[in-house]
Chimera marker file (.cmm) of the C-alpha trace (Angstrom):
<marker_set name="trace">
<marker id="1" x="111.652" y="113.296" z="102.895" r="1" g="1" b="0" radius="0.5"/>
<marker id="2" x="113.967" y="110.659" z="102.723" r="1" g="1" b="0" radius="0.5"/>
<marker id="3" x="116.278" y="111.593" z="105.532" r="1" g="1" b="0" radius="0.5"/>
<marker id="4" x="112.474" y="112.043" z="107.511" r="1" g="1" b="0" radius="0.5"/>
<marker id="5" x="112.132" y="108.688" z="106.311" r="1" g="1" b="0" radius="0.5"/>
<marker id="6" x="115.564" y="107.144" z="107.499" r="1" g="1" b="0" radius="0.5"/>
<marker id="7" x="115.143" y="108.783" z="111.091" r="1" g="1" b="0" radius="0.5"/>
<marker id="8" x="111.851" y="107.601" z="111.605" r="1" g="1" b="0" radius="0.5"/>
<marker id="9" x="113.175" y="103.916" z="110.584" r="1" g="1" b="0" radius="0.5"/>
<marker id="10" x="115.925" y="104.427" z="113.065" r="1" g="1" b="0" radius="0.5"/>
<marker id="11" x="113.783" y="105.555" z="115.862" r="1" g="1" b="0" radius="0.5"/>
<marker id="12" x="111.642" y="102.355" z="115.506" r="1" g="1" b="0" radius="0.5"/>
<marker id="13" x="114.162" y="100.243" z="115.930" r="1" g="1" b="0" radius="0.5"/>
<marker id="14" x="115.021" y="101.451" z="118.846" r="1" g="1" b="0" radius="0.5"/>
<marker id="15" x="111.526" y="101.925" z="120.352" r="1" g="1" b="0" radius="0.5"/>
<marker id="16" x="111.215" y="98.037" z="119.085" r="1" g="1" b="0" radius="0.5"/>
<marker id="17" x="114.437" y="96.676" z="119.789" r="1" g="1" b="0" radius="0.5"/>
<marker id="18" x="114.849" y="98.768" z="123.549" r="1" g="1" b="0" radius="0.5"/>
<marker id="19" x="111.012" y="99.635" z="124.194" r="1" g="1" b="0" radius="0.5"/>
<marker id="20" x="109.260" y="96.245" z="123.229" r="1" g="1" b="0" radius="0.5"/>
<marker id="21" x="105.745" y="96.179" z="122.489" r="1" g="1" b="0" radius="0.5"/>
<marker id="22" x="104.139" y="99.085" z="123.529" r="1" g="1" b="0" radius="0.5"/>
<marker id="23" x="107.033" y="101.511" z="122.561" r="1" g="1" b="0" radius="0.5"/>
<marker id="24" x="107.124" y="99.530" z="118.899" r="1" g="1" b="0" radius="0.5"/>
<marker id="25" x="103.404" y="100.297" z="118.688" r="1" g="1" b="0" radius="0.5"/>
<marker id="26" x="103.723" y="104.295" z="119.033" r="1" g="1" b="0" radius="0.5"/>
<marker id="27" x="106.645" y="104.510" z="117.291" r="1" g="1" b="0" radius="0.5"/>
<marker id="28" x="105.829" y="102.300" z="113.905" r="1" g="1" b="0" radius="0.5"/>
<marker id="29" x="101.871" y="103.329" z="114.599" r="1" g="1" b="0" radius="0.5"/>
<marker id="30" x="103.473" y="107.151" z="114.672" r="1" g="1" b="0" radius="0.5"/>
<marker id="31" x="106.011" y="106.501" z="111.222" r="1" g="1" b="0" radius="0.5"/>
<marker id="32" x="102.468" y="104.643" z="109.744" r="1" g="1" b="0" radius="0.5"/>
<marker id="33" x="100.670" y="107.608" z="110.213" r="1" g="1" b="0" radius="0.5"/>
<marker id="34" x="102.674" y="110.169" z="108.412" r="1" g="1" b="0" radius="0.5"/>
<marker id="35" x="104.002" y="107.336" z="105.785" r="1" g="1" b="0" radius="0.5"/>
<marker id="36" x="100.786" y="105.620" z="104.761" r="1" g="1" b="0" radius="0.5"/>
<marker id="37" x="97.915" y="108.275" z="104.217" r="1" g="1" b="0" radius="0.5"/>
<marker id="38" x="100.078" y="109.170" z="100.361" r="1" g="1" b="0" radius="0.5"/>
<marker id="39" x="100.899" y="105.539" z="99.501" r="1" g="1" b="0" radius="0.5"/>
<marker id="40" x="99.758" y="103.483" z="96.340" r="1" g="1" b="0" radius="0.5"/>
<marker id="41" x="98.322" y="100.261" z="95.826" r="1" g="1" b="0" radius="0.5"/>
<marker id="42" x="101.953" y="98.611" z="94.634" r="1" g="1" b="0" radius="0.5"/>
<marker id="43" x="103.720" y="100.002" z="97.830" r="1" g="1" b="0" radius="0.5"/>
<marker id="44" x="100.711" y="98.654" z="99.842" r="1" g="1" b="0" radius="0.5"/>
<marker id="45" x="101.725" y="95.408" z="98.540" r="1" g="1" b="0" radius="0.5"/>
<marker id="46" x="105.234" y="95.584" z="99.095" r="1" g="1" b="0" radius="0.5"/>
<marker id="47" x="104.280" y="96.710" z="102.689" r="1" g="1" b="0" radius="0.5"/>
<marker id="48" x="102.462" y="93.584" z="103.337" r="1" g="1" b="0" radius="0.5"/>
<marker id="49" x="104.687" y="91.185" z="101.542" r="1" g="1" b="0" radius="0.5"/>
<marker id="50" x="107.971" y="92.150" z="103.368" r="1" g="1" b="0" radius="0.5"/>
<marker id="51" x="105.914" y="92.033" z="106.395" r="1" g="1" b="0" radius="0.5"/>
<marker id="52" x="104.313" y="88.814" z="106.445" r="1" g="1" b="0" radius="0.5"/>
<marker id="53" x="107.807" y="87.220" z="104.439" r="1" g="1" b="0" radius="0.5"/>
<marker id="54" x="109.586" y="88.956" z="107.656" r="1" g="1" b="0" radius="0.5"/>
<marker id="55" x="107.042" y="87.050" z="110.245" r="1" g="1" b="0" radius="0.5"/>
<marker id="56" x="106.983" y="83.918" z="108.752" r="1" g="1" b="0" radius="0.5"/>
<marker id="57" x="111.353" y="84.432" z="108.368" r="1" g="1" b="0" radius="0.5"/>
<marker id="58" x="111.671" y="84.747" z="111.809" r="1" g="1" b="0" radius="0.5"/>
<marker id="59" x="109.214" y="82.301" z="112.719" r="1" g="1" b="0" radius="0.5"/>
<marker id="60" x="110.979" y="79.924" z="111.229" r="1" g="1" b="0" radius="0.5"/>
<marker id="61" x="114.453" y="81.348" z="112.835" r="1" g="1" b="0" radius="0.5"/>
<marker id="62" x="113.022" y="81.404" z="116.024" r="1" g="1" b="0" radius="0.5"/>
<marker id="63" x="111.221" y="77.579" z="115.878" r="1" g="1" b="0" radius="0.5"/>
<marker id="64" x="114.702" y="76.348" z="114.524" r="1" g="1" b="0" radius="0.5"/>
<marker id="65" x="116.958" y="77.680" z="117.281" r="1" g="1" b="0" radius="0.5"/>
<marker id="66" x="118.420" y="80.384" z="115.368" r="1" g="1" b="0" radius="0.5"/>
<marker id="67" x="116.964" y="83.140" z="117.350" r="1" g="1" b="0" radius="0.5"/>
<marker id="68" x="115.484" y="83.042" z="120.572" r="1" g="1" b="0" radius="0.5"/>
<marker id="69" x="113.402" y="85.134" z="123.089" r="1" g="1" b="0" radius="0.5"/>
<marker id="70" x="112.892" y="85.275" z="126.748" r="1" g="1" b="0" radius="0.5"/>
<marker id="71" x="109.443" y="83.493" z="126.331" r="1" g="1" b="0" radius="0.5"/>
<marker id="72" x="108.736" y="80.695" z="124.313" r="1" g="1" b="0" radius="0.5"/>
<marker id="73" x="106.055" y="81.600" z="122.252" r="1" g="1" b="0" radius="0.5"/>
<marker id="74" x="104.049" y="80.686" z="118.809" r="1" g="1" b="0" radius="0.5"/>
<marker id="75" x="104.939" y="83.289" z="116.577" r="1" g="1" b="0" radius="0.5"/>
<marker id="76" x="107.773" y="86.321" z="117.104" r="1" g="1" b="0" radius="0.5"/>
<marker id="77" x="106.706" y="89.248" z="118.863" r="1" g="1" b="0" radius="0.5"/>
<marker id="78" x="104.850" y="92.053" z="118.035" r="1" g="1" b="0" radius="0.5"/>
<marker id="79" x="107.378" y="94.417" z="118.045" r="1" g="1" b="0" radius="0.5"/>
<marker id="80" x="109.584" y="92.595" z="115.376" r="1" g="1" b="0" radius="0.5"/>
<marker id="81" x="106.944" y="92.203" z="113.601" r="1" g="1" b="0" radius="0.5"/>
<marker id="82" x="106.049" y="96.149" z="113.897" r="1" g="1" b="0" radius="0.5"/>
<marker id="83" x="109.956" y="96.253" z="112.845" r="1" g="1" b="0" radius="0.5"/>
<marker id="84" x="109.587" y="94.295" z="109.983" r="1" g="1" b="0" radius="0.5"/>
<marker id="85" x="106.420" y="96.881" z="109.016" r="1" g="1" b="0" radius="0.5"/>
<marker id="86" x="108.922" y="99.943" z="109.610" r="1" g="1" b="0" radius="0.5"/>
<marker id="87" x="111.442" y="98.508" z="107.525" r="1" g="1" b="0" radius="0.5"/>
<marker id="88" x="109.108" y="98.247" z="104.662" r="1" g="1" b="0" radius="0.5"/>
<marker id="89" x="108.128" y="101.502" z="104.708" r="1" g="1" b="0" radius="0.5"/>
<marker id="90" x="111.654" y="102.659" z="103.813" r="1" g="1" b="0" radius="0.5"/>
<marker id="91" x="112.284" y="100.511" z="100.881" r="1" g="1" b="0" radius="0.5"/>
<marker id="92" x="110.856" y="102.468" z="98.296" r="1" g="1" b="0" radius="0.5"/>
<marker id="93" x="112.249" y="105.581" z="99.827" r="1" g="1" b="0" radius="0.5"/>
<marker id="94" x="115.503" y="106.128" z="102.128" r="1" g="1" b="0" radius="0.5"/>
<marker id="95" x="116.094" y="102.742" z="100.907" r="1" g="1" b="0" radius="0.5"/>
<marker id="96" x="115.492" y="103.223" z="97.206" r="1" g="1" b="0" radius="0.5"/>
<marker id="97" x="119.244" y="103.462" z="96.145" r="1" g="1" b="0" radius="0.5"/>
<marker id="98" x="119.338" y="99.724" z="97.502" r="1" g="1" b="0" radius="0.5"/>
<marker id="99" x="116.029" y="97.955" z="97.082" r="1" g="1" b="0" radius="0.5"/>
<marker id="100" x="116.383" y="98.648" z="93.338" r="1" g="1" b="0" radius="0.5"/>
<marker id="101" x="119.269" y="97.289" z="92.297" r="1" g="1" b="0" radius="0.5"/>
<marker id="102" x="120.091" y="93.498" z="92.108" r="1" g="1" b="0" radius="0.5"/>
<marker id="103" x="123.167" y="93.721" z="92.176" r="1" g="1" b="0" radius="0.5"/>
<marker id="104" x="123.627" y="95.917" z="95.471" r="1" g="1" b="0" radius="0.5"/>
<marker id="105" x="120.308" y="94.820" z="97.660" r="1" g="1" b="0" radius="0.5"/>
<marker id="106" x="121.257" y="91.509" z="98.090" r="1" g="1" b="0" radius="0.5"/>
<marker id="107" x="125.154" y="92.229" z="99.073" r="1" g="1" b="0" radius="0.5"/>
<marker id="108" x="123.736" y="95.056" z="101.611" r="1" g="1" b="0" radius="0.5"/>
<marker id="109" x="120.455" y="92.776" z="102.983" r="1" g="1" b="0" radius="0.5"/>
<marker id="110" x="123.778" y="89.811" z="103.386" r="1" g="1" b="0" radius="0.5"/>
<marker id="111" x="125.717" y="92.410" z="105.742" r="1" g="1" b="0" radius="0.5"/>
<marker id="112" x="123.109" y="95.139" z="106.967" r="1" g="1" b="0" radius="0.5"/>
<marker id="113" x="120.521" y="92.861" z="108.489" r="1" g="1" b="0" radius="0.5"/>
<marker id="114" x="123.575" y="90.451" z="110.637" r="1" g="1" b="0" radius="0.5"/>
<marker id="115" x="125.196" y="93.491" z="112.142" r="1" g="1" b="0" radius="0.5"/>
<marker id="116" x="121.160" y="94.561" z="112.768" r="1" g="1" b="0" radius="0.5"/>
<marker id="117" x="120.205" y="91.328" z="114.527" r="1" g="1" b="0" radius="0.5"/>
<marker id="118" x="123.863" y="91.360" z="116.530" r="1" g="1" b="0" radius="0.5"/>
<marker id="119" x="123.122" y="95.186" z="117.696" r="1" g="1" b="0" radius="0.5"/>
<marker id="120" x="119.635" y="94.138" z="118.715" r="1" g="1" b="0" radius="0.5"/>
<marker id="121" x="121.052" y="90.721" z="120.582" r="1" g="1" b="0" radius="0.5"/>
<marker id="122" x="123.861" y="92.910" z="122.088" r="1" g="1" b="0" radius="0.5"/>
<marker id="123" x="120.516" y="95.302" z="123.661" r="1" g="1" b="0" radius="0.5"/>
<marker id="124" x="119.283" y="92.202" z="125.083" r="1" g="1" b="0" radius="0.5"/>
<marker id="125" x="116.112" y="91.906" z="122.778" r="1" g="1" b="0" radius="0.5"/>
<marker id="126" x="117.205" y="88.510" z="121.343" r="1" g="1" b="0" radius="0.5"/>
<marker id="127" x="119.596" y="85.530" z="121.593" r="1" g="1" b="0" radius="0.5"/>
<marker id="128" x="121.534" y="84.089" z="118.882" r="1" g="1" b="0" radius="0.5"/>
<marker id="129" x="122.894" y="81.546" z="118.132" r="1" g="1" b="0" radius="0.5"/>
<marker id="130" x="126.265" y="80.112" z="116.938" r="1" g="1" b="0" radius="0.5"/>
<marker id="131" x="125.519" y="79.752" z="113.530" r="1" g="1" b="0" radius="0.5"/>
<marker id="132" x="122.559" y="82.490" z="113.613" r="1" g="1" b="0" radius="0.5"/>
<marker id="133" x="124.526" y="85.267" z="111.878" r="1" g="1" b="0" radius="0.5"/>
<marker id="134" x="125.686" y="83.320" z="108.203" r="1" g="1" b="0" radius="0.5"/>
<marker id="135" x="121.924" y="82.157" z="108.674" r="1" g="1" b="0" radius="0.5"/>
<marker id="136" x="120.585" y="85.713" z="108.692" r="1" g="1" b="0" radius="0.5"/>
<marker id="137" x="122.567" y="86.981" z="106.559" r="1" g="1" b="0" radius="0.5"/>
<marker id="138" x="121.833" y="84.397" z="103.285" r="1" g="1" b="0" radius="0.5"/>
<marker id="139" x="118.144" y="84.618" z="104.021" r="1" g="1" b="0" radius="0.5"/>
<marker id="140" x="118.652" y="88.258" z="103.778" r="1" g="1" b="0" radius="0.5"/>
<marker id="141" x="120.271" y="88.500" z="100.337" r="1" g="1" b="0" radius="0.5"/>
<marker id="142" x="117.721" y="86.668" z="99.446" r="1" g="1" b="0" radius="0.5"/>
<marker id="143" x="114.896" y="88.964" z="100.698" r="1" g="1" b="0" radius="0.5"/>
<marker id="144" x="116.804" y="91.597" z="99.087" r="1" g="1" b="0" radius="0.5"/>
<marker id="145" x="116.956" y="90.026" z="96.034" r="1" g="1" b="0" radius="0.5"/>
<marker id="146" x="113.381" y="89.538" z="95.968" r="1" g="1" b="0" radius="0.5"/>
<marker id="147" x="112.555" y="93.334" z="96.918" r="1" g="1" b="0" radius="0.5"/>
<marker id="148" x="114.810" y="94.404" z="93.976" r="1" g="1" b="0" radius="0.5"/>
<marker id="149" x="112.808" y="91.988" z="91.827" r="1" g="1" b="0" radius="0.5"/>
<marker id="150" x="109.174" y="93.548" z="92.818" r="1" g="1" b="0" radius="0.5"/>
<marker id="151" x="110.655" y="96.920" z="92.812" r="1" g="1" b="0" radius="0.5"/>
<marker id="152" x="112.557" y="96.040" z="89.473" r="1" g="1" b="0" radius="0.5"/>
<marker id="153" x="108.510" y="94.974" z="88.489" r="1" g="1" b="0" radius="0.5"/>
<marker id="154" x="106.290" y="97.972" z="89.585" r="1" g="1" b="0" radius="0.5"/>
<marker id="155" x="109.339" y="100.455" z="90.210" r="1" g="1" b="0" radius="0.5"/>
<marker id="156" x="109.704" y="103.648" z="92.339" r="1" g="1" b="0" radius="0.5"/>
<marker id="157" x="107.620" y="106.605" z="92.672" r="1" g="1" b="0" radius="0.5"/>
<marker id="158" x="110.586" y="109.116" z="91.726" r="1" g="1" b="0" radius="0.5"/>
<marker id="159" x="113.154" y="106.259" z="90.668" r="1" g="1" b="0" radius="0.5"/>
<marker id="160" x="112.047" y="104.370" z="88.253" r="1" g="1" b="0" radius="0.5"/>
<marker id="161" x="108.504" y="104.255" z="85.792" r="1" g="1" b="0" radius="0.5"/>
<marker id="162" x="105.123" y="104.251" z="86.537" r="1" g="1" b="0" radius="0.5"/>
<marker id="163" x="103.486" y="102.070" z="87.893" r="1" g="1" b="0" radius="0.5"/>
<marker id="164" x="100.889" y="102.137" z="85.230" r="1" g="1" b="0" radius="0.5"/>
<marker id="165" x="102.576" y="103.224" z="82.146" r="1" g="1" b="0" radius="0.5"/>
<marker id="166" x="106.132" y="102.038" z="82.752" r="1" g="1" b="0" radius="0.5"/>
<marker id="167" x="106.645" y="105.981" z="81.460" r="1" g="1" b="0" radius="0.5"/>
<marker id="168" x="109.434" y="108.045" z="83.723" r="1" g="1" b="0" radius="0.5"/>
<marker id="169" x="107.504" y="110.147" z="86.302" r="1" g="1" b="0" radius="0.5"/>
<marker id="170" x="108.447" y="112.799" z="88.667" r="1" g="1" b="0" radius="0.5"/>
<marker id="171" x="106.923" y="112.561" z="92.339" r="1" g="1" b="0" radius="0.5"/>
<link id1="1" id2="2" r="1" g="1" b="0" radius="0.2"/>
<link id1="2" id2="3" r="1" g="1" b="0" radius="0.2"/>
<link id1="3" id2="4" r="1" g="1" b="0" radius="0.2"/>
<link id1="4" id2="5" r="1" g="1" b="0" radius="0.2"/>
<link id1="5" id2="6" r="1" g="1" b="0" radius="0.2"/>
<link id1="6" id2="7" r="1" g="1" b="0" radius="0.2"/>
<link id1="7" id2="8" r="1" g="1" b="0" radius="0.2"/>
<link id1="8" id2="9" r="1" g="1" b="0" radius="0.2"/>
<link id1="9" id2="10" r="1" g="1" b="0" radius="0.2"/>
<link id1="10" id2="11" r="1" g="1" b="0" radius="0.2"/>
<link id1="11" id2="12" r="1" g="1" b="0" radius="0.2"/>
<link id1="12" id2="13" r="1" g="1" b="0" radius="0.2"/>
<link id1="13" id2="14" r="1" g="1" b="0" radius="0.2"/>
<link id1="14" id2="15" r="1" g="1" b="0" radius="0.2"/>
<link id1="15" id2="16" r="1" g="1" b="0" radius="0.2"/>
<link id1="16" id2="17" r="1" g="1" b="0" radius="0.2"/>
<link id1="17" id2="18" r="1" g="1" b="0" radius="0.2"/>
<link id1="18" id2="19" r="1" g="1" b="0" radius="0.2"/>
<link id1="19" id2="20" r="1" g="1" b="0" radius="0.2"/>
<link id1="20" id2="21" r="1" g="1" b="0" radius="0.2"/>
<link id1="21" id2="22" r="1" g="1" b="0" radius="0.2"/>
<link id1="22" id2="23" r="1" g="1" b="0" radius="0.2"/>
<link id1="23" id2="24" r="1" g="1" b="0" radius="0.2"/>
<link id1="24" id2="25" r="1" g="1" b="0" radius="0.2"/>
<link id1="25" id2="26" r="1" g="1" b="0" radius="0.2"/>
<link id1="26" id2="27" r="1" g="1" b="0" radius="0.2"/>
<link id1="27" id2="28" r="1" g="1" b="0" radius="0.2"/>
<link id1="28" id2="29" r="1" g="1" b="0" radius="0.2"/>
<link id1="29" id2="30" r="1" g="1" b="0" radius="0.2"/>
<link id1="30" id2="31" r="1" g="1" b="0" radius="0.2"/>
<link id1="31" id2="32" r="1" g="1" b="0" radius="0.2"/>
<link id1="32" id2="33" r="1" g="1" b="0" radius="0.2"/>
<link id1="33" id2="34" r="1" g="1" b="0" radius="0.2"/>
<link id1="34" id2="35" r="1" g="1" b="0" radius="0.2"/>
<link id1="35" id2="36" r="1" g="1" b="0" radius="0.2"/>
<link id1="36" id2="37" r="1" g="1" b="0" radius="0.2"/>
<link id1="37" id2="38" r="1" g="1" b="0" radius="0.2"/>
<link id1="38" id2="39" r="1" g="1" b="0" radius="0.2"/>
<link id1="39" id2="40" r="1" g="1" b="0" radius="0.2"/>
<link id1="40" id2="41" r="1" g="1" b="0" radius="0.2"/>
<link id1="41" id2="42" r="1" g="1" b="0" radius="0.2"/>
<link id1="42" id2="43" r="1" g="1" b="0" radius="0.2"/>
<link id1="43" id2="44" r="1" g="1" b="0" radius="0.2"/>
<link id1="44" id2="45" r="1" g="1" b="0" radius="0.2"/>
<link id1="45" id2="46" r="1" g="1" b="0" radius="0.2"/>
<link id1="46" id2="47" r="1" g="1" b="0" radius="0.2"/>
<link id1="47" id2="48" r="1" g="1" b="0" radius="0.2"/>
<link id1="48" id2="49" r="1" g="1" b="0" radius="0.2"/>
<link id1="49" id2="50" r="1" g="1" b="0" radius="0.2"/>
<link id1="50" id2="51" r="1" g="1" b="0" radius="0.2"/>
<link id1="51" id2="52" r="1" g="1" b="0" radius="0.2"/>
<link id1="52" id2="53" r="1" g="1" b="0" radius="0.2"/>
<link id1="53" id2="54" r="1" g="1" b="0" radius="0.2"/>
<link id1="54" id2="55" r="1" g="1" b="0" radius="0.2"/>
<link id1="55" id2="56" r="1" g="1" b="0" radius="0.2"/>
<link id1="56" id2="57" r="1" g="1" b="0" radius="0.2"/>
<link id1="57" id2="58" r="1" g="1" b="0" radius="0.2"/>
<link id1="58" id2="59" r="1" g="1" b="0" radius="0.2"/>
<link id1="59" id2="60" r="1" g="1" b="0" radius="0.2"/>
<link id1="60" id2="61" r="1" g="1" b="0" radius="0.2"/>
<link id1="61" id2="62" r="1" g="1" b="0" radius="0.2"/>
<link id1="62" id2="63" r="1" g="1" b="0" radius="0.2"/>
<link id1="63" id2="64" r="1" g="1" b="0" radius="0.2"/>
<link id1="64" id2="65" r="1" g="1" b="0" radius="0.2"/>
<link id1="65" id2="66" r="1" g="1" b="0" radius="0.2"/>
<link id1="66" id2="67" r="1" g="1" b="0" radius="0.2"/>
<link id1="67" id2="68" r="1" g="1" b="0" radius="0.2"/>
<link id1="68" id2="69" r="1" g="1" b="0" radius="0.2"/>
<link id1="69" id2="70" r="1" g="1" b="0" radius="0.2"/>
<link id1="70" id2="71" r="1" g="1" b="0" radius="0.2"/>
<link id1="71" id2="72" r="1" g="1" b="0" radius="0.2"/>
<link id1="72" id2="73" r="1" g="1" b="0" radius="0.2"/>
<link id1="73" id2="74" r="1" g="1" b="0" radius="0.2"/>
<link id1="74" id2="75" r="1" g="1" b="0" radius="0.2"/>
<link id1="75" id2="76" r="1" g="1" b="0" radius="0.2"/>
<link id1="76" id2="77" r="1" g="1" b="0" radius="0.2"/>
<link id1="77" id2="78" r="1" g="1" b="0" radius="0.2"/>
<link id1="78" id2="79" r="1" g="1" b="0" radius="0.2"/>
<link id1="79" id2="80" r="1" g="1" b="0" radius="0.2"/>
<link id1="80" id2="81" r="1" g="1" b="0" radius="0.2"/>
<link id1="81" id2="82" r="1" g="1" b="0" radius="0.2"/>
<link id1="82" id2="83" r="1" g="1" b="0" radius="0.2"/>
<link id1="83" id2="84" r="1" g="1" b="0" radius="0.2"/>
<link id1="84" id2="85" r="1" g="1" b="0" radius="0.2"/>
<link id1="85" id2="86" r="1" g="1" b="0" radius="0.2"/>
<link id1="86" id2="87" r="1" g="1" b="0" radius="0.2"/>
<link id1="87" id2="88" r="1" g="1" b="0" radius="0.2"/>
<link id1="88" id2="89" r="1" g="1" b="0" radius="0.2"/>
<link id1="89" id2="90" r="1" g="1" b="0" radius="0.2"/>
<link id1="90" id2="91" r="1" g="1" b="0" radius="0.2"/>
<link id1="91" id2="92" r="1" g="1" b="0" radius="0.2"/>
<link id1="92" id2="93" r="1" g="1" b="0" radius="0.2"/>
<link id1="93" id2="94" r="1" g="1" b="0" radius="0.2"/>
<link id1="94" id2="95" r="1" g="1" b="0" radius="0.2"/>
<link id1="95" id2="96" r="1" g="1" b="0" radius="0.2"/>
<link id1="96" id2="97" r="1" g="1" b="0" radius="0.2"/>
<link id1="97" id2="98" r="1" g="1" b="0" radius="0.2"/>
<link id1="98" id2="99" r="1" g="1" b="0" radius="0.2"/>
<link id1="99" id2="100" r="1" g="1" b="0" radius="0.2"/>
<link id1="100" id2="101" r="1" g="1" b="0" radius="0.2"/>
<link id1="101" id2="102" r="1" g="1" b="0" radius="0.2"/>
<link id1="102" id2="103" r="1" g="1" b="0" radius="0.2"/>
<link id1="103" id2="104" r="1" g="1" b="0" radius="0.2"/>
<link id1="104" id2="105" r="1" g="1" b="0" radius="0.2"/>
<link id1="105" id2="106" r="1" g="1" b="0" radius="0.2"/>
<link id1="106" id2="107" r="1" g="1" b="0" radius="0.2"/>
<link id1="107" id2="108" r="1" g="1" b="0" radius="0.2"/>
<link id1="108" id2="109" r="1" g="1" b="0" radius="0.2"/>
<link id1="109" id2="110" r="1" g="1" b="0" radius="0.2"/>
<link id1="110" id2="111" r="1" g="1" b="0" radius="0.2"/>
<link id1="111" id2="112" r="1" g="1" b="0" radius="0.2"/>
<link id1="112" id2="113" r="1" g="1" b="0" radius="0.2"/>
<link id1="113" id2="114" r="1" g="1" b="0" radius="0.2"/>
<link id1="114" id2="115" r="1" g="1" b="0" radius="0.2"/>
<link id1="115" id2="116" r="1" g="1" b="0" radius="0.2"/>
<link id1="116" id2="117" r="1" g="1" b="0" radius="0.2"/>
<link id1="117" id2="118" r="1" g="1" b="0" radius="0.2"/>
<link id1="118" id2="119" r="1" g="1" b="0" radius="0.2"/>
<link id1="119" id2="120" r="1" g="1" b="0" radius="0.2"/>
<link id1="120" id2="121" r="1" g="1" b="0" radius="0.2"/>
<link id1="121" id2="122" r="1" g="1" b="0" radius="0.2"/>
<link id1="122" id2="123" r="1" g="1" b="0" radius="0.2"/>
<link id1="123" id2="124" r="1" g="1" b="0" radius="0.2"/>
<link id1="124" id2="125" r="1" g="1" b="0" radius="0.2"/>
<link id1="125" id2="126" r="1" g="1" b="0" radius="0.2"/>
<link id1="126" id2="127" r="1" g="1" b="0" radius="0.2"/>
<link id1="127" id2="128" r="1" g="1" b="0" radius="0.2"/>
<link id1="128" id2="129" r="1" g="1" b="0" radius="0.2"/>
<link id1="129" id2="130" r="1" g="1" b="0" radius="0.2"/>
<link id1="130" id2="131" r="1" g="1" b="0" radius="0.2"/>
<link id1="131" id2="132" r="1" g="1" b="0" radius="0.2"/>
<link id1="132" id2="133" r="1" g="1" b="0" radius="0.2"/>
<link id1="133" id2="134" r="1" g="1" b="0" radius="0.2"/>
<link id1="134" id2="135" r="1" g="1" b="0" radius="0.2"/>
<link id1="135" id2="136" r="1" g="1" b="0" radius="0.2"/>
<link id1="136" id2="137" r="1" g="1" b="0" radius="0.2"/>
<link id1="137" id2="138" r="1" g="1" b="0" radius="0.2"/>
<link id1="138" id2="139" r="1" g="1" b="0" radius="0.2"/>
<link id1="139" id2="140" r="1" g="1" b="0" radius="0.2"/>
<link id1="140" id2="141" r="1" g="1" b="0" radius="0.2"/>
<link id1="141" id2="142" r="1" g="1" b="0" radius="0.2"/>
<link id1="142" id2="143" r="1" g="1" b="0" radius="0.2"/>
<link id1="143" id2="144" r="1" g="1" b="0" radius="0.2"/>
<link id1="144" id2="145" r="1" g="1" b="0" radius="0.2"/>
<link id1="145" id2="146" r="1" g="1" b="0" radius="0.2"/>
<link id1="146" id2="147" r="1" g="1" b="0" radius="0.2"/>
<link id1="147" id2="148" r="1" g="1" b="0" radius="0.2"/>
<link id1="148" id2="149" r="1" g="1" b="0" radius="0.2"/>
<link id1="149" id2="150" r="1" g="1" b="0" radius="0.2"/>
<link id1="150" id2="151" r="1" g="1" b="0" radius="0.2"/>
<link id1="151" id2="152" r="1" g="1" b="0" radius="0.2"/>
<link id1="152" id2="153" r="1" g="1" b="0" radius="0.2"/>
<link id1="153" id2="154" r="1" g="1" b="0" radius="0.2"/>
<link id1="154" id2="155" r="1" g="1" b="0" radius="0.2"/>
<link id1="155" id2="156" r="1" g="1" b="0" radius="0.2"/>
<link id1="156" id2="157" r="1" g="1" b="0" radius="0.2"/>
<link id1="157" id2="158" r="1" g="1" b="0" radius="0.2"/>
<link id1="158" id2="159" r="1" g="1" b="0" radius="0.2"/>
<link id1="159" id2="160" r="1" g="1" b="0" radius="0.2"/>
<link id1="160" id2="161" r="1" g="1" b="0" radius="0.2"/>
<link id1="161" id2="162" r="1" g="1" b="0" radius="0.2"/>
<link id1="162" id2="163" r="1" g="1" b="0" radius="0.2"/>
<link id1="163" id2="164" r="1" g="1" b="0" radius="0.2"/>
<link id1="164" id2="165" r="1" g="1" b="0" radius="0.2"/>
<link id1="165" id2="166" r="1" g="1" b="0" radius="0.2"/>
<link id1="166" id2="167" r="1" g="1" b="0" radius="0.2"/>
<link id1="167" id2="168" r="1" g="1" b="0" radius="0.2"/>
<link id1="168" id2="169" r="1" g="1" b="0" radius="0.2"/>
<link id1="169" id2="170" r="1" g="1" b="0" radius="0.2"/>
<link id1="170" id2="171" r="1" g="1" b="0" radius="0.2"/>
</marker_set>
């Protein structure tokens, strides 16, 4: 399931990043569907947290200069946000050997998500600018950090200890 998981992430970022709206739409509303129906109330919260922490990160990079789009627009568009959405739903699972460890999600958010934005500005999906990837990449390690910190909290179905309990569980 985790490869399943991994190659669905993959395929969304390129239906996002090459496809925009429409094509992030199917692909993340596709990768919802067969993530989502067996998820629990702590990943649900993840989910949203990395999503709307993604929107309002990008916002921000966007509205500073950082990033930029063809259109000049309030918020980012929908299909990085759908991005951000996809990404979430690998943390606790192709993603676990990262987003649980301190020590390794914040080096691998600092150098994963700059080469990310670079291969996605390279497409033609975004601009960046001269200082944009040092930017990205220390707001990542700290996103990272704070996904190892929530996971390190409520842990991973499979990984770590209940979410209830805190006992070991197999899932």
């Amino acid at each position: 399931m985790m490869i399943v998981n991994a190659l669905a992430f993959q395929l969304c970022w390129f239906a996002c990043v090459l496809g925009g709206s429409y094509a992030a739409l199917l692909a993340v509303g596709l990768f919802a569907l067969w993530h989502l129906p067996g998820t629990r109330k702590p990943e649900w919260l993840l989910l949203t947290m990395v999503t709307l922490c993604g929107l309002l990160w990008d916002t921000l990079l966007m509205h500073l200069g950082v990033i930029r789009f063809t259109q000049p627009q309030l918020l980012i568009p929908l299909w990085l946000v759908l991005l951000w959405l996809a990404f979430a739903m690998t943390l606790w699972h192709s993603l676990a050997w990262c987003s649980r460890r301190l020590w390794l999600a914040a080096p691998c958010g600092a150098v994963a998500a700059p080469l990310s934005y670079y291969a996605g500005s390279q497409l033609g999906a975004l601009e960046l600018n001269s200082y944009a990837l040092p930017v990205i990449s220390s707001g990542w390690a700290l996103l990272m950090s704070g996904v190892a910190v929530v996971t390190g909290k409520y842990g991973i179905p499979g990984h770590s200890r209940s979410f209830v309990s805190g006992e070991p569980q197999d899932d």
